[in-house]
N, C-alpha and C positions, 0 to 999 in steps of 0.2 A: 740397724740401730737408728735409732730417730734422730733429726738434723732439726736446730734452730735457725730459722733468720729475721735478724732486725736491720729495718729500717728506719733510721735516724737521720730524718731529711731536714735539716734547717731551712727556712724560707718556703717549705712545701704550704700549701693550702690545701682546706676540705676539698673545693673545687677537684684539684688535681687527684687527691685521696682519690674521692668520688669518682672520677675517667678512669682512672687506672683499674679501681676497682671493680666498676662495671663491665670493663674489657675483659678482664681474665676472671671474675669469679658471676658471674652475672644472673641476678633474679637474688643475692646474695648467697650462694650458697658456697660452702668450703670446693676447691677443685680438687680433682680427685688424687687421693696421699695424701691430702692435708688433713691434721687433726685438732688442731685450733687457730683462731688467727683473733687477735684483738690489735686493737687502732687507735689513735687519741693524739689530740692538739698537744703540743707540749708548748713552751715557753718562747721557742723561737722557730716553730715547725711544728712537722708533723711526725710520729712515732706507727713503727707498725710491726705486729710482730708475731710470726707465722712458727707454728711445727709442724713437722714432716714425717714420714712412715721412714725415709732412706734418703740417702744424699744424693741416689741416681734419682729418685723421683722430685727431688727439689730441684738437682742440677736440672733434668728434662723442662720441667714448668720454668724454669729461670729463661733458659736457653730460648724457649718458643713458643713462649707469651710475654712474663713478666716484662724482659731486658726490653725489650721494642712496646709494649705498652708504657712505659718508665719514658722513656725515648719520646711518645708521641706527646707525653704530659709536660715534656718539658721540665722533670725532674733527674739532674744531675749522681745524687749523693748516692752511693753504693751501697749495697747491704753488705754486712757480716753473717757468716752462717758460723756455727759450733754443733757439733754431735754431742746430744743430753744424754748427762748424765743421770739424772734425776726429773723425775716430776713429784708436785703434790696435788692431790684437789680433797675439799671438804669429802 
């Protein structure tokens, strides 16, 4: 079953977005089980928010890359993950 996770970093910057993102997903592309990921400034941070093919292959990319890329950015705030129930697209 496919897994959500959002990240909902207050005080994050593009900057840090951008390092993180370059480490684990690099040239831009999705890492592999990923099936969408969108990103955006919010209001007092930054937002990011990924789906996955299965929660072993979210946990596996979490465990050894994300957590310690997170870690090098200097970004604290923890993600949520939830198992989708639903998707829509046009």
């Amino acid at each position: 079953m496919a897994v959500c996770l959002i990240l909902d970093a207050p005080g994050m910057t593009q900057a840090q977005y951008d390092q993180v993102r370059n480490e684990v997903a690099p040239g831009n592309r999705l890492p592999q089980g990923a099936l969408s990921h969108v990103a955006g400034s919010t209001d007092n941070g930054w937002c990011v928010v990924t789906t996955w093919e299965s929660r072993e292959v979210l946990d596996r990319f979490f465990r050894d890359k994300l957590q310690q890329a997170l870690q090098r950015a200097g970004v604290t705030s923890q993600p949520r993950m939830f198992e989708v129930v639903n998707t829509m697209q046009p």
